[in-house]
C-alpha positions in Angstrom: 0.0 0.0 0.0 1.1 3.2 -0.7 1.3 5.8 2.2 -0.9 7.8 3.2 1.0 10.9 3.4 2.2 10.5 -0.4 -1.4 9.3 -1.8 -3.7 11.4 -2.8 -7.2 10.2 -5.0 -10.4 13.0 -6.1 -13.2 12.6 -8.3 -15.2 16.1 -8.2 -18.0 14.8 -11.1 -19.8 13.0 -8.4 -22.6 14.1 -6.1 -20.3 12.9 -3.8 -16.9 14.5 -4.4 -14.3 12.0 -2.5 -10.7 13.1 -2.1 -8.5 11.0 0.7 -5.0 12.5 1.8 -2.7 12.3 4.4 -4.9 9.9 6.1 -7.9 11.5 6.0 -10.8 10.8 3.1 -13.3 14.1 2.8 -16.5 13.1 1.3 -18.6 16.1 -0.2 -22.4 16.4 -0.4 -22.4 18.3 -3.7 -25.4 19.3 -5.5 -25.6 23.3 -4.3 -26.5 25.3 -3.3 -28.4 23.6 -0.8 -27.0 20.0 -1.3 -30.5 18.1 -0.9 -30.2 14.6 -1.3 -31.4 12.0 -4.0 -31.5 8.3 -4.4 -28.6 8.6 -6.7 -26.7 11.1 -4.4 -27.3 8.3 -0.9 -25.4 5.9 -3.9 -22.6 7.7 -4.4 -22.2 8.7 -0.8 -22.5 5.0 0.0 -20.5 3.9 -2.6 -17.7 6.3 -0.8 -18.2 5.5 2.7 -17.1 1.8 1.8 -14.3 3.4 -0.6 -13.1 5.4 2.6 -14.0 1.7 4.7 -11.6 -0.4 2.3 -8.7 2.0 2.4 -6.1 0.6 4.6 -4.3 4.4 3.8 -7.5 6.5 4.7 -8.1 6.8 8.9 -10.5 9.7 9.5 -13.4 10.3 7.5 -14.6 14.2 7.0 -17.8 14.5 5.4 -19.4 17.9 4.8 -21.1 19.8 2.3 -20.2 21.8 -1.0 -19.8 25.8 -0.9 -21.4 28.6 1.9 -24.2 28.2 2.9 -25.2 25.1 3.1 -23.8 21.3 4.7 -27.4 20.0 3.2 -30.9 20.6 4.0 -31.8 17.1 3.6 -33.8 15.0 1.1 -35.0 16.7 -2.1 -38.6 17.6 -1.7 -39.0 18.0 -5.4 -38.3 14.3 -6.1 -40.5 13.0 -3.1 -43.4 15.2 -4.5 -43.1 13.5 -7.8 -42.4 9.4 -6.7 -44.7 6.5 -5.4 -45.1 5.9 -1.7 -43.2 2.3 -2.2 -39.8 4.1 -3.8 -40.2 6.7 -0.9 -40.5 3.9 1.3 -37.4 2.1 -0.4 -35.5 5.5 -0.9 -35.6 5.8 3.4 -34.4 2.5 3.9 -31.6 2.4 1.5 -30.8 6.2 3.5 -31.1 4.1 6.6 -28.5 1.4 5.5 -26.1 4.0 3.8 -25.5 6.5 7.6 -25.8 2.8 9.4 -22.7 1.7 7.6 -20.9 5.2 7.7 -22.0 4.6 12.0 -20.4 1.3 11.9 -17.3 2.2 10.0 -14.1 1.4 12.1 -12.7 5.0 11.5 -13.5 8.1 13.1 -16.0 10.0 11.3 -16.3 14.2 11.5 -19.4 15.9 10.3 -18.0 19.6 9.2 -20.5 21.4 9.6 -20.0 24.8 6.9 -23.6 25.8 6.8 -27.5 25.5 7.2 -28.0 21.8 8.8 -31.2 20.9 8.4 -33.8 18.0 8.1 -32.3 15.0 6.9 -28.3 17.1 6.6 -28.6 16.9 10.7 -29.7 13.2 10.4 -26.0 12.3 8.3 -24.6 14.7 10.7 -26.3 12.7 13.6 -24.7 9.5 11.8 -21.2 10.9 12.6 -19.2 10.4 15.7 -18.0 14.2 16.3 -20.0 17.7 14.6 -17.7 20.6 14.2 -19.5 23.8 13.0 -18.4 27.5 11.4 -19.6 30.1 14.1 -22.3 31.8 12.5 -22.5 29.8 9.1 -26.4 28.8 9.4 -29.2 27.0 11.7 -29.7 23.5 12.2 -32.7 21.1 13.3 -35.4 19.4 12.2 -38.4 20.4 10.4 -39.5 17.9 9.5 -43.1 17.8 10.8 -43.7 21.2 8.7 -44.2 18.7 5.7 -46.6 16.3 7.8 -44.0 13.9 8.5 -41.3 13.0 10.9 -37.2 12.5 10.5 -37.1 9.3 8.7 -33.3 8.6 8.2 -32.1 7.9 11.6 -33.1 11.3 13.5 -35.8 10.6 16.0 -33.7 7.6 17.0 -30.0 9.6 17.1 -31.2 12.5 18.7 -33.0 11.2 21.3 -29.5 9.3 22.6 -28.1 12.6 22.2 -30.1 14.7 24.0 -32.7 12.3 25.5 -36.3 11.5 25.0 -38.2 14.9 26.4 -35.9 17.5 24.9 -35.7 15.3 21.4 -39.8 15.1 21.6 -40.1 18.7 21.9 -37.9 19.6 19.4 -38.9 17.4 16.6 -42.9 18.4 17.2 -42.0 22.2 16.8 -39.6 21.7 13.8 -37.5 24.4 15.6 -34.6 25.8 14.2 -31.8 27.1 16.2 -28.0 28.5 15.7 -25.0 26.1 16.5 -24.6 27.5 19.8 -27.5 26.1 20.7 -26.4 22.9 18.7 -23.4 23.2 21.0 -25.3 23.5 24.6 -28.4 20.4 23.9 -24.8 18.1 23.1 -25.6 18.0 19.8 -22.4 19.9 18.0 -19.0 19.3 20.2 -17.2 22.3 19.3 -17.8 25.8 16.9 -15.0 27.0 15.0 -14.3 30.5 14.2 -13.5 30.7 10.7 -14.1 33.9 8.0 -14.7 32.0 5.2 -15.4 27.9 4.5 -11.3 27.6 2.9 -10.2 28.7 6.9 -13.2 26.4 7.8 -11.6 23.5 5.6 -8.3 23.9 7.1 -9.0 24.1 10.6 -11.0 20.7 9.9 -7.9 19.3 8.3 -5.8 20.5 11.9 -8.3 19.0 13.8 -9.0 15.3 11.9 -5.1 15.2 11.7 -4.8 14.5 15.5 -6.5 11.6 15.2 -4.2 10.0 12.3 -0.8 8.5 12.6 1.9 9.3 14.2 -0.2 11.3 16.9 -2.7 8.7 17.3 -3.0 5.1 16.8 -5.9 5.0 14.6 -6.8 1.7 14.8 -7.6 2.1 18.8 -9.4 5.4 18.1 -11.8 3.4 15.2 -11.8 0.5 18.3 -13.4 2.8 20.6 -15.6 4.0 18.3 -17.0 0.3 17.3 -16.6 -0.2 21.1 -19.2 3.1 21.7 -21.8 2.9 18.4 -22.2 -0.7 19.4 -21.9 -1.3 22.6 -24.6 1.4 23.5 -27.1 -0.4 21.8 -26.6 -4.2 23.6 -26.8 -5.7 26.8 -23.9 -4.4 29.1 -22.5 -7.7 29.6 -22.8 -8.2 26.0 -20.9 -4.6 25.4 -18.4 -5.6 27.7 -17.1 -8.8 25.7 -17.0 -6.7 22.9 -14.9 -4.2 24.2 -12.7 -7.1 25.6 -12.4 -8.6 21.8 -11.7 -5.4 20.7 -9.0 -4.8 23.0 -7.5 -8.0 22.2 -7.0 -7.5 18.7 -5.1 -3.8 19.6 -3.1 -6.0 22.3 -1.7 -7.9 19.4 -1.0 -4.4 17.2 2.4 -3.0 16.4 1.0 0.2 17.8 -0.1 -1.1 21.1 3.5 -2.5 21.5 5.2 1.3 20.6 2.9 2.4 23.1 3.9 0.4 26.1 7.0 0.8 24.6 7.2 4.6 24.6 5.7 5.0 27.9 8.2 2.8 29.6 10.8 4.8 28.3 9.3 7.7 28.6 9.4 9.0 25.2 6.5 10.2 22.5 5.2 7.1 20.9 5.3 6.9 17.0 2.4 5.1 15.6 1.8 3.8 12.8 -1.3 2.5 12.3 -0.6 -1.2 12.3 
């Protein structure tokens, strides 16, 4: 495999722009300005979540959305108004499988928040592990129930384990919409960044995803604890806690675990690798 450092791979003619660099594989919601999404655009971002899964190289995942104002404002209403109950029906589910992989992806995932976040854009931000938003770049919730129905791709289930059942009730049934520091205080967002424009934005995302790639991390521990997390919050405890002991068996066997113990010992910086 090539490294990461030296491999760079982009295709911008997508709906889904995918570039992957130094470790880190950005996936972009692009059909602007508002970047809702289709059938054919939950493809392509599926077919780049398990592009991004595959790649040995690639150990964060960004995803975020295309230009100013917007990270997406969901599903487009145009092409629900104008297909059959069963495809809509069909269309959720495969949107259902494709942020249910991203979850379960072995790699930390960032949701870069750049603009307006709204409807079903919060539910594939929801699907992320941490959301990082521009100060002042748009609002976020969802609205759903403006449009007689309810957040069908994942959000009345993510929210409510974010923010619990009362608070995720209340704001689902009055469609509110509300600024990131709001985001920030119901748990939703973990941090705002102050940025002018969305090419700061961009590279204060790239500091912060970089922290969690090799040599200052072992990435394959941080993906560990996310699989130990999405999962294990959703089975028995005893069930969560042989998981987390398999999981920590297979880093106890990892070239990284071993620099670790290693480093500390001699009480020097570690230098992982990722294996």
């Amino acid at each position: 495999m090539v490294e990461a450092e030296a491999q760079v791979k982009s295709n911008s003619s997508e709906l889904i722009q995918y570039r992957a660099e130094a470790g880190i594989a950005f996936l972009t919601l692009n059909d602007p300005p508002a970047n809702t999404y289709s059938y054919e655009m939950m493809q392509s971002l599926d077919r780049a979540i398990l592009t991004a899964r595959m790649d040995e190289t690639v150990q964060v995942i960004v995803i975020t959305g295309n230009g100013e104002k917007f990270f997406s404002a969901g599903a487009n209403i145009q092409m629900l108004a104008n297909v059959t109950p069963t495809f809509k029906y069909f269309f959720c589910l495969h949107a259902n499988e494709t942020l249910s992989r991203l979850e379960q992806t072995p790699k930390l995932v960032i949701a870069a928040i750049n603009g307006h976040c709204v409807g079903g854009g919060l539910e594939v931000a929801l699907a992320a592990d941490i959301r990082i938003a521009r100060r002042g770049a748009g609002k976020m919730g969802l609205p759903e129930v403006s449009l007689g129905v309810l957040p069908g791709t994942g959000g009345t289930q993510r929210l409510t384990r974010l923010v619990g059942k009362s608070k995720a009730i209340e704001l689902m049934a009055t469609g509110e919409l509300f600024d990131f520091e709001r985001g920030l205080e119901l748990g939703i967002l973990n941090q705002i960044i102050d940025a002018e424009n969305v090419e700061q934005f961009s590279q204060q995302v790239i500091a912060y995803a970089s922290q969690f790639t090799t040599p200052n991390k072992a990435s394959a521990a941080v993906g560990r604890i996310k699989r130990a997390v999405q999962t294990g919050s959703e089975i028995p405890f005893e069930s969560a806690l042989a998981l987390e002991r398999e999981l920590q068996q297979q880093l106890f066997q990892s070239e990284d675990a071993k620099e670790g113990l290693d480093a500390y010992v001699g009480k020097r910086k570690p230098v992982f690798k990722g294996k």
